[in-house]
C-alpha positions in Angstrom: 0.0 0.0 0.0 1.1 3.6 -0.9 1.2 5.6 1.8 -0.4 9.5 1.3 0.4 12.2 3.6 -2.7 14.3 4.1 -0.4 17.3 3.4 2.6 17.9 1.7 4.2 20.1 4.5 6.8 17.7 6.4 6.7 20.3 9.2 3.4 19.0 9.7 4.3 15.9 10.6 6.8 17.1 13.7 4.1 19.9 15.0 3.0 20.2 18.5 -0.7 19.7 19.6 -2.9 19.5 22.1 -3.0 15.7 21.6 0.1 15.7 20.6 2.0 17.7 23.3 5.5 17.2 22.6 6.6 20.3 24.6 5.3 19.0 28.0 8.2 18.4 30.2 7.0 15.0 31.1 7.4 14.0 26.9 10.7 16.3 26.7 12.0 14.4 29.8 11.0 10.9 28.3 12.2 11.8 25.3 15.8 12.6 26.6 15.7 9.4 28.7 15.3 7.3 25.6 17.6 9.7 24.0 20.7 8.9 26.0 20.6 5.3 25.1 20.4 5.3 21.1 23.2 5.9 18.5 21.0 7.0 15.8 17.4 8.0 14.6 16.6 4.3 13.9 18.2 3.2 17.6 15.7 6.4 19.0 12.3 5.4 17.0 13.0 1.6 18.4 13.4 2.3 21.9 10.5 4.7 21.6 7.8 2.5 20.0 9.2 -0.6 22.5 8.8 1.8 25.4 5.0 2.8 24.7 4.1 -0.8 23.3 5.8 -2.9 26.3 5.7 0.3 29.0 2.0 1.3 28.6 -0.2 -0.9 28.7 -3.3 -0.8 26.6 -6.4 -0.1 28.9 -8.5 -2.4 27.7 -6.1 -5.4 28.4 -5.1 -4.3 31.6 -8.9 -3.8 32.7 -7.9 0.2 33.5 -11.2 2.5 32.7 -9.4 5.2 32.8 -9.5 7.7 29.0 -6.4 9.0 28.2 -5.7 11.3 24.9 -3.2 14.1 25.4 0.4 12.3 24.8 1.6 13.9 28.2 -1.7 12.2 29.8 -0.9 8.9 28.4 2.9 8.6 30.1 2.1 10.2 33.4 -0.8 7.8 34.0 0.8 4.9 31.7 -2.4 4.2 29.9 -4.0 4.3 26.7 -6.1 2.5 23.9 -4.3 2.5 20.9 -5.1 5.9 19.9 -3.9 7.4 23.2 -0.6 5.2 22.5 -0.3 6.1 19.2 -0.6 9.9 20.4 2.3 9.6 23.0 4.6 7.7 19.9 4.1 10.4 17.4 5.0 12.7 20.1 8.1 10.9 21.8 9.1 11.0 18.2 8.4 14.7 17.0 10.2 15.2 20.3 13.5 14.2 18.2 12.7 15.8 14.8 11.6 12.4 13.5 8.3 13.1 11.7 5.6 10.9 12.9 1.8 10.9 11.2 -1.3 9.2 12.5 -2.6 6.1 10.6 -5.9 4.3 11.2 -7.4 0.8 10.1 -10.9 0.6 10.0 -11.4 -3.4 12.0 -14.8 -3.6 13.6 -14.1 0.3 15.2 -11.4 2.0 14.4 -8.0 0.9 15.3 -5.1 3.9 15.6 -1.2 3.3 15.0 1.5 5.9 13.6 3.7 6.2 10.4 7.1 7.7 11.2 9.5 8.8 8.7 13.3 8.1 9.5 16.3 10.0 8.0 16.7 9.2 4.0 13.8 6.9 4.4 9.8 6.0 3.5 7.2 6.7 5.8 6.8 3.0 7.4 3.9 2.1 10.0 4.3 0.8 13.4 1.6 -0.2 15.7 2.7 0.2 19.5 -1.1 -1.0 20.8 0.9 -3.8 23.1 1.4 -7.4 22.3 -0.6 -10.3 24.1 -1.6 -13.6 22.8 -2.4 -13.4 19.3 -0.9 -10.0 19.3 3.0 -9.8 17.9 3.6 -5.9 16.6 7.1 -5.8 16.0 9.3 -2.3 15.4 10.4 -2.8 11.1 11.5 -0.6 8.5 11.7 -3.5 6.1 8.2 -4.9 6.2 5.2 -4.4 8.6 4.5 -6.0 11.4 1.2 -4.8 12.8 -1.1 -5.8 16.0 -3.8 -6.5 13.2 -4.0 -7.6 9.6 -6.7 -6.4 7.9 -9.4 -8.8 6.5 -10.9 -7.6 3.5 -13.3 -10.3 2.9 -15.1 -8.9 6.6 -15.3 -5.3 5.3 -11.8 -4.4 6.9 -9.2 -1.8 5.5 -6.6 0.2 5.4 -6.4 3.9 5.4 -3.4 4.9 2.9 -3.7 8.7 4.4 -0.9 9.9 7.1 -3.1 12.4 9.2 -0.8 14.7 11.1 -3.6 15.3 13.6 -5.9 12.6 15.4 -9.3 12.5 13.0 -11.5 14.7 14.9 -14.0 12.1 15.4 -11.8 9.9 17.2 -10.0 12.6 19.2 -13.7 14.0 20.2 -14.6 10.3 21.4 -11.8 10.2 23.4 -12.3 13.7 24.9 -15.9 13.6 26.0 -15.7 9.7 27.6 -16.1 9.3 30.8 -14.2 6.0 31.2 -13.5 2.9 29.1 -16.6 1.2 28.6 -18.5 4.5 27.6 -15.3 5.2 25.0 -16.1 1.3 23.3 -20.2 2.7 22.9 -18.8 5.4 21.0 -15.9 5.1 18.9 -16.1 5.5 15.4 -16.1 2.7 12.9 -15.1 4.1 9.8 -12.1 6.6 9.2 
């Protein structure tokens, strides 16, 4: 699949948001601490993604009804569905001038992971939702290796657009619940 960013604008792609807040001294602290351990870009996006996917677990699987969406939010409480997660990557990321878009596959709700773009490379995707049984999301540049595969013959697909802001739907979702369970009633389930 070709991947499209939404715009052309690189800059775009390593921009501070509200959701993804990579100015916060928690992210800029994080950031430094993964920082001081890698040789390179590559060796930096790696320890990132491992630290969200192993570090912070994914709400859901650690029974947690907590809603987290700001990328600061999702490291001080160390929890998130994959959106949140996917928030606090892009910014952990941005953090170090690697540019890091949102990506979305549309499963029975949506599902959120990131695209990040290292130095003389493609955009490649990376899914840091959080392994468990059944769930093996590896950190590749080569090929992906995603939480989910997409089954087209049960309506499922792939978005080919790199958003550099959370899809107002989703962020609005994860904004107004008031815990977990309320969040799965509303999500959307088409990008």
């Amino acid at each position: 699949m070709e991947l499209i960013q939404e715009t052309p604008e690189l800059a775009a792609y390593l921009a501070v948001s509200e959701a993804i807040d990579h100015d916060h001294p928690l992210v800029r602290a994080t950031a430094t601490l993964l920082r001081a351990e890698a040789t390179d870009a590559y060796t930096y996006a790696k320890a990132a993604f491992e630290f969200v996917r192993d570090t912070i677990p994914h709400s859901q699987d650690a029974d947690d009804p907590r809603v987290t969406w700001r990328a600061s939010d999702v490291l001080a409480r160390r929890t998130g569905i994959c959106f949140a997660k996917s928030h606090a990557l892009a910014a952990l990321l941005r953090a170090e001038g690697i540019p890091a878009a949102l990506c979305y596959q549309k499963l029975d709700t949506l599902h959120g992971l990131i695209a990040l773009r290292l130095p003389g490379g493609d955009w490649t995707r990376q899914d840091p939702r959080g392994n468990k049984p059944g769930v093996d999301a590896q950190f590749r540049t080569d090929r992906e290796q995603l939480a989910w595969p997409v089954r087209p013959e049960r309506g499922e697909a792939d978005s080919p657009v790199l958003y550099a802001e959370p899809l107002p739907a989703v962020l609005r979702c994860l904004r107004e619940a008031a815990d977990r369970p309320q969040l799965w009633r509303t999500l959307p389930t088409d990008f």
